[in-house]
MIKOL-848007 format. One line per field, with one value per residue (C-alpha): residue number from 0; residue in one letter; x, y, z. Coordinates in nm, 4 decimals. Layout:
N
n [NUM/...]
res [a/...]
u [X/...]
v [Y/...]
w [Z/...]
***
This chain:
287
n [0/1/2/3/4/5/6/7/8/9/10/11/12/13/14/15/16/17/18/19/20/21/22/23/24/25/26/27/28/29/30/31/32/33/34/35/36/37/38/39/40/41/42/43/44/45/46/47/48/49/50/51/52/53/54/55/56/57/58/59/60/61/62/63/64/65/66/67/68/69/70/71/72/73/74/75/76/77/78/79/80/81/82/83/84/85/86/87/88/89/90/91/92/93/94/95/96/97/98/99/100/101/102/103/104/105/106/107/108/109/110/111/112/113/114/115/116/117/118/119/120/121/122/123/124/125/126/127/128/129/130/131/132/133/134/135/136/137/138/139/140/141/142/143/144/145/146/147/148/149/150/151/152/153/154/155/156/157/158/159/160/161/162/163/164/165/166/167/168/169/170/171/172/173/174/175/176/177/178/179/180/181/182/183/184/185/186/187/188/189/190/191/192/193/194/195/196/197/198/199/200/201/202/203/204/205/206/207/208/209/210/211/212/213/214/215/216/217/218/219/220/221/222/223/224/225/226/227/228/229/230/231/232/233/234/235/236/237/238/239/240/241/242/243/244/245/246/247/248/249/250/251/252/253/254/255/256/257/258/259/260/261/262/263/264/265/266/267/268/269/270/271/272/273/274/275/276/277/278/279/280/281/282/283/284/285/286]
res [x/x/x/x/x/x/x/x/x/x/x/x/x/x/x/x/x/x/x/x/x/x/x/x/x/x/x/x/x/x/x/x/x/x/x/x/x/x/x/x/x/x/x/x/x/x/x/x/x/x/x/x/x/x/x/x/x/x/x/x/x/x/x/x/x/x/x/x/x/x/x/x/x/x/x/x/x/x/x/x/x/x/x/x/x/x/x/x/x/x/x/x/x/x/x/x/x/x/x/x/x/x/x/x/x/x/x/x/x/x/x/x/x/x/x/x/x/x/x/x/x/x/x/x/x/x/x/x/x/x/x/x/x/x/x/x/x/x/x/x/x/x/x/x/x/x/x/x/x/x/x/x/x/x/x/x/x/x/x/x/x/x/x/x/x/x/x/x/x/x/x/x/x/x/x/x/x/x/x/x/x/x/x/x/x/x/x/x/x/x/x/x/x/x/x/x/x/x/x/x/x/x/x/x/x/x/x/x/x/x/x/x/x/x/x/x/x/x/x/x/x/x/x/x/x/x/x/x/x/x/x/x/x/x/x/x/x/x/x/x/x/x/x/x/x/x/x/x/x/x/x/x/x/x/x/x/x/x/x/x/x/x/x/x/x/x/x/x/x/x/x/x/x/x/x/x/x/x/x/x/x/x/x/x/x/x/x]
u [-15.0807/-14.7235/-14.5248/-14.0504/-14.0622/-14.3732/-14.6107/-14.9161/-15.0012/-15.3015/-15.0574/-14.8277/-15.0777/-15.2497/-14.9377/-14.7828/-14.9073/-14.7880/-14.4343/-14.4451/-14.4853/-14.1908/-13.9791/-14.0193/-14.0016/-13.6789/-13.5519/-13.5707/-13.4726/-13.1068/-13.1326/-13.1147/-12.8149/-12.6184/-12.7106/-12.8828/-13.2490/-13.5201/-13.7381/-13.9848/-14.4127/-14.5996/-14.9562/-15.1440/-15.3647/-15.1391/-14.9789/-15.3630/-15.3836/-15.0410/-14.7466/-14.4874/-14.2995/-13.9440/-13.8317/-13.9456/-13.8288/-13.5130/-13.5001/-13.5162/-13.2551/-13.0054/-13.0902/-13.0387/-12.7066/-12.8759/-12.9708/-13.2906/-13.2569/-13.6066/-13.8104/-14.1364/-13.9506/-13.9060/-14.3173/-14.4041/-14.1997/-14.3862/-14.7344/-14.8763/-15.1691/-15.4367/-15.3510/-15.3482/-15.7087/-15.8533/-15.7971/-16.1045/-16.0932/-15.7775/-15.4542/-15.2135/-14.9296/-14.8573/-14.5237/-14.6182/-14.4273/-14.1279/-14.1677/-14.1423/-13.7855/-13.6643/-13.6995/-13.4708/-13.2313/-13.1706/-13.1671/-12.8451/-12.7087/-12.7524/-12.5808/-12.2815/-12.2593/-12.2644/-12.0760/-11.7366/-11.7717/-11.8255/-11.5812/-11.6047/-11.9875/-12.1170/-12.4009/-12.6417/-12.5410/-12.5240/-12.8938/-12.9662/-12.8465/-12.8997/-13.2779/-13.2412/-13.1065/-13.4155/-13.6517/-13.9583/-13.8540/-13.5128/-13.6375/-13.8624/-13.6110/-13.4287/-13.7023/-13.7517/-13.3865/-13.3709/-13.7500/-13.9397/-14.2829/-14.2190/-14.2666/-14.4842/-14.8762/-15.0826/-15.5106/-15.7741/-15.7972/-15.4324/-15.4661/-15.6958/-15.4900/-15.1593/-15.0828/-14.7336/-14.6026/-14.6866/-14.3786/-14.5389/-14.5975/-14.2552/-14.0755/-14.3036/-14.1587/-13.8225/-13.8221/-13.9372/-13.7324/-13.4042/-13.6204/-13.6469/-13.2861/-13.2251/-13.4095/-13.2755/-12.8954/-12.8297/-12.6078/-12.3031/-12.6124/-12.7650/-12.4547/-12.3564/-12.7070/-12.7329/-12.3487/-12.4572/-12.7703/-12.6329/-12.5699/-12.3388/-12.6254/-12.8105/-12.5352/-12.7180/-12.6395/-12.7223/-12.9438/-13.1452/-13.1781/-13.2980/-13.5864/-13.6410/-13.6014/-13.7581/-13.7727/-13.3565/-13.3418/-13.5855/-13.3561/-13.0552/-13.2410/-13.3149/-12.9359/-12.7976/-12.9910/-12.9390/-13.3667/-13.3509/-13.4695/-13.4999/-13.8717/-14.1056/-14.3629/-14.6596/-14.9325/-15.2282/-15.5193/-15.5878/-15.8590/-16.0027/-15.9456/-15.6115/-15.5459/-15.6081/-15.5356/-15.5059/-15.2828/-15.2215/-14.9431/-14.8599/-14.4895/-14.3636/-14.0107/-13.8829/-14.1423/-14.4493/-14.4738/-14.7048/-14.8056/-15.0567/-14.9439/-15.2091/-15.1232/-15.1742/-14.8439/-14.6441/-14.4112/-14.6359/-14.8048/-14.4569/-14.3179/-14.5830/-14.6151/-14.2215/-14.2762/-14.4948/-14.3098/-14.0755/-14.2694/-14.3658/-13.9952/-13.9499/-14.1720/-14.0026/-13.6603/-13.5432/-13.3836]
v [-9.1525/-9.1531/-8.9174/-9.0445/-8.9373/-9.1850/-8.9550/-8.9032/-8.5425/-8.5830/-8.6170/-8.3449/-8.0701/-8.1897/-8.1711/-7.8459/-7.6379/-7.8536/-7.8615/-7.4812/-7.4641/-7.6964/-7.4956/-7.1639/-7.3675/-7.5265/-7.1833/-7.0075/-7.2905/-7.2563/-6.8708/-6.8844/-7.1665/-6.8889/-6.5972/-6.4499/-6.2876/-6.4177/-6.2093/-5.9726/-5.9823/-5.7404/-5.8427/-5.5980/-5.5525/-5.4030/-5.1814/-5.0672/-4.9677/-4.7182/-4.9206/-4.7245/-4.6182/-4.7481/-4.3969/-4.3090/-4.6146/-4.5263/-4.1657/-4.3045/-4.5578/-4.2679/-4.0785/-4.3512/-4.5166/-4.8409/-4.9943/-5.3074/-5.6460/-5.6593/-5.3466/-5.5083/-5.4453/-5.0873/-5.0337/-5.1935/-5.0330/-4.6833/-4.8154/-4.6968/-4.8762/-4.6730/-4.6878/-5.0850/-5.0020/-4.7994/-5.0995/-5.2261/-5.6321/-5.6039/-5.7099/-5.4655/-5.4985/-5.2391/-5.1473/-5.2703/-5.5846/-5.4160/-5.1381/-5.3798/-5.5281/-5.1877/-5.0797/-5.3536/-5.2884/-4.9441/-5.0371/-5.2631/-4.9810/-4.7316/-4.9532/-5.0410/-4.6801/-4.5405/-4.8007/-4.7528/-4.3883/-4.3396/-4.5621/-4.3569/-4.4034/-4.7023/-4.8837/-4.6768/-4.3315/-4.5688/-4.6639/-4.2826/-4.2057/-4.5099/-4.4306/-4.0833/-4.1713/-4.3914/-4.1519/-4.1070/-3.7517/-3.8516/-4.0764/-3.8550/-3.5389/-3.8314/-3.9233/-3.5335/-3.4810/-3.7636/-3.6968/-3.9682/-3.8385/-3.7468/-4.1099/-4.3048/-4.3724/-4.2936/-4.3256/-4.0626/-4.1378/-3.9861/-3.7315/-3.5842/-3.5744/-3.4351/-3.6320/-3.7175/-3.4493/-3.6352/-3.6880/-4.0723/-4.1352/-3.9958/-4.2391/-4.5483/-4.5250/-4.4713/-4.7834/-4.9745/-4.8628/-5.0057/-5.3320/-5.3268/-5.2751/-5.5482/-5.7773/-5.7420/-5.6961/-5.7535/-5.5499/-5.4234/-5.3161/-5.0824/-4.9758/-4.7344/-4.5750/-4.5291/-4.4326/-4.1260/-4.0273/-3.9543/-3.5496/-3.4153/-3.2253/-3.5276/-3.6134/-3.3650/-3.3438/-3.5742/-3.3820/-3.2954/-3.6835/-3.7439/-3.5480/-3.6386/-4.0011/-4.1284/-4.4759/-4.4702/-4.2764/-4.5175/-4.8035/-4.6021/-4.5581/-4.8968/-5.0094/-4.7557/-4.8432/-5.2451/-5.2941/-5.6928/-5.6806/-5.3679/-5.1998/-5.4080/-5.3090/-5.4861/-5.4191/-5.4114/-5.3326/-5.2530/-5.0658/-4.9152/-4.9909/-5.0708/-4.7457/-4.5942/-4.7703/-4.7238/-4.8554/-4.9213/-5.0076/-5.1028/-5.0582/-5.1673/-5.1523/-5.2229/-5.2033/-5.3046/-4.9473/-4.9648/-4.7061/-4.6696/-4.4994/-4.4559/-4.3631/-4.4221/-4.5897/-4.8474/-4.6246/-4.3787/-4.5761/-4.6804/-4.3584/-4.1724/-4.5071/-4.4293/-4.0512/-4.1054/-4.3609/-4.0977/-3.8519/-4.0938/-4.1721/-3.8242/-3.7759/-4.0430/-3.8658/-4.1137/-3.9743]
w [-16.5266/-16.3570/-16.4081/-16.4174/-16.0311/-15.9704/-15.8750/-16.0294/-16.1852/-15.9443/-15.6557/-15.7696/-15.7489/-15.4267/-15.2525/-15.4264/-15.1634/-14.8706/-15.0607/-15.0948/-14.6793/-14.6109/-14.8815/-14.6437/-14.3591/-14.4660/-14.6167/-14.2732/-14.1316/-14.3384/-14.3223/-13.9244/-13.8979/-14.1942/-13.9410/-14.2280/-14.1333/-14.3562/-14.5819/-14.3880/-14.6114/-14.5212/-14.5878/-14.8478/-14.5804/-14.3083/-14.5850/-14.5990/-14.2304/-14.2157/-14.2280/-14.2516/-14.5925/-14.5619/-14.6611/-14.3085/-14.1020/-14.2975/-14.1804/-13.8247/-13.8860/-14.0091/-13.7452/-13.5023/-13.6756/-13.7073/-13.9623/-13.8631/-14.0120/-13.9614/-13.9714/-13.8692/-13.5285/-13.5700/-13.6835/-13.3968/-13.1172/-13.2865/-13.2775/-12.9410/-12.7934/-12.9257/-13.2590/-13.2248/-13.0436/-13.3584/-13.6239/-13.4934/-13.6427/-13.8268/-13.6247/-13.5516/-13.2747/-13.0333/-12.8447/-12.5176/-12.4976/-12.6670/-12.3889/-12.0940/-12.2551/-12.3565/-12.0027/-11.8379/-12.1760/-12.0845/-11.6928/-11.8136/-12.0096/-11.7675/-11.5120/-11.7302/-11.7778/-11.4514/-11.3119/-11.5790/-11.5778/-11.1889/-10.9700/-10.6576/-10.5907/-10.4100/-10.5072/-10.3067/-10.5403/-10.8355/-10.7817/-10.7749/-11.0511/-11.2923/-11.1459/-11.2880/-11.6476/-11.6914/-11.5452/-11.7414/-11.7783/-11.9021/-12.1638/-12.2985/-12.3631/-12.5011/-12.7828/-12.8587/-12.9856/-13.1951/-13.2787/-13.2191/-13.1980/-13.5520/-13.6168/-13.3593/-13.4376/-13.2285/-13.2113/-13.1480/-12.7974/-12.7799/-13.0277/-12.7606/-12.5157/-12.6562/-12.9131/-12.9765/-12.7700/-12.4582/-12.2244/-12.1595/-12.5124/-12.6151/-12.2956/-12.3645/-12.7466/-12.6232/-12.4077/-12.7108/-12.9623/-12.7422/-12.7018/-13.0810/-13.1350/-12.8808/-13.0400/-13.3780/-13.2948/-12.9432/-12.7189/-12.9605/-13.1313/-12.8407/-12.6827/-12.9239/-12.9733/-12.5973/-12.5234/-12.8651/-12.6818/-12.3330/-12.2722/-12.0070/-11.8675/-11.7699/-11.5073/-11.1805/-10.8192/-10.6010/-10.4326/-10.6905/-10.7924/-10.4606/-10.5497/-10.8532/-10.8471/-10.5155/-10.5941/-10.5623/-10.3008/-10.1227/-10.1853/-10.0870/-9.7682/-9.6987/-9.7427/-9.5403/-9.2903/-9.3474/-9.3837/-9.4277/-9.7590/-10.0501/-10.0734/-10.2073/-10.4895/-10.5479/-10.8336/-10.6761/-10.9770/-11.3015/-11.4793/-11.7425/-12.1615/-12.3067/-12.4198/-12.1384/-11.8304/-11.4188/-11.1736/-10.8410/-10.6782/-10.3046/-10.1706/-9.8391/-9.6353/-9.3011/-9.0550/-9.1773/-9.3001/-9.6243/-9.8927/-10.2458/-10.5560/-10.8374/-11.2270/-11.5531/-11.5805/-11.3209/-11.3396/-11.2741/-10.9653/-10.8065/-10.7941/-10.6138/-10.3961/-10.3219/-10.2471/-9.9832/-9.8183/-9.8045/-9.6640/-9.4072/-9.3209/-9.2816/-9.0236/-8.8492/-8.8714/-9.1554/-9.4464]
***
């Protein structure tokens, strides 16, 4: 039997559920050439493994003055590796690719920062100190004020070893939090959080960023001194489970002068790999 259209009933309800998936399709398809972000599911069975209330992710937002278009973005950049780890079979995304963008994010902040505020320093004390306000250090102070450990998920592996409370945990988040907030509303979106969460304190001498930050001070080195290209870093291994990981980095500079840092972040690995290079510059009366 036909129906006015000329299909069949038969036809109809084989192809309702193909009809149903070009409907969405064509929905976000509309929704993204209005600007307007499509509907965020969350599948029963991720509510099931501690998805965040939106009472919570709202708490955060306030506290941040930003409000997500998509909070899928915000769960994820507080889901630390070994809570993605514990779920076993079920999928469950950490922050770690949201960690790598937030890091460049707040390298372009920083920059823009230092760079309107500070029109007297070259690029050499501008490296310094952009180095400094991305510091792990920094960044995790940063997530305790506005706290973020309050919030992030974490597995047993890390419960073990400090919890939320650790400075790497707390800087990882922080990082991907910015790269979450990038993603969702771009830069007029992270300016303002980062421009809120600066302190005057933060701004130190430049001897003491020296110390702290090696990895500028490195690169200030090398273009004072003209090197023919900036110290190189080079990732050399990685071991040991997702959650808890090992690096090693390689760094060299003018000279064919070569040193290893080891950690349990790159971060981690590249600055120890950049304060031994200076201590080895130092004994050659370069500083």
């Amino acid at each position: 039997m036909r129906t006015e259209s000329g299909f069949s009933a038969k036809d109809t309800t084989g192809d309702a559920k193909g009809a149903k998936h070009c409907l969405c399709v064509l929905r976000e398809k509309i929704c993204a050439l209005c600007g307007k972000p499509k509907e965020r599911r969350v599948a029963p069975e991720r509510e099931a493994q501690g998805a965040q209330p939106a009472d919570t992710l709202a708490a955060l937002e306030a506290t941040l003055g930003y409000a997500f278009n998509d909070r899928s973005l915000l769960e994820t950049a507080l889901t630390a590796p070994s809570y993605r780890a514990a779920q076993g079979v079920v999928p469950c995304a950490d922050n770690q690719r949201l960690e790598f963008l937030g890091d460049a994010v707040l390298g372009l902040l920083a920059a823009e920062h230092l760079f309107n505020t500070h029109q007297d320093i070259d690029e050499g004390g501008l490296t310094i100190r952009r180095s400094h306000l991305t510091s792990g250090a920094a960044l995790a102070q940063r997530a305790r004020r506005v706290g973020l450990g309050t919030y992030l998920r974490i597995g047993l592996s890390d419960e073990k070893t400090g919890g939320v409370n650790k400075s790497r945990l707390l800087a990882e988040v922080m990082e991907a939090v910015f790269g979450a907030v990038w993603c969702d509303g771009g830069l007029p979106a992270v300016r303002p959080i980062f421009e809120a969460m600066l302190r005057p304190e933060e701004e130190v001498p430049e001897t003491d960023l020296q110390e702290e930050n090696p990895k500028g001070h490195l690169q200030e080195i090398a273009q004072r001194h003209a090197w023919a290209g900036l110290p190189a870093y080079e990732l050399v291994s990685t071991s040991g489970p997702d959650h808890a990981p090992s690096y090693v980095v390689r760094l060299r500079v003018e000279g064919d002068r070569e040193t290893l840092g080891e950690g349990s972040t790159k971060r981690g690995a590249t600055v120890l790999a950049a304060r031994r290079m200076l201590e080895v510059l130092k004994g050659e009366g370069i500083e």
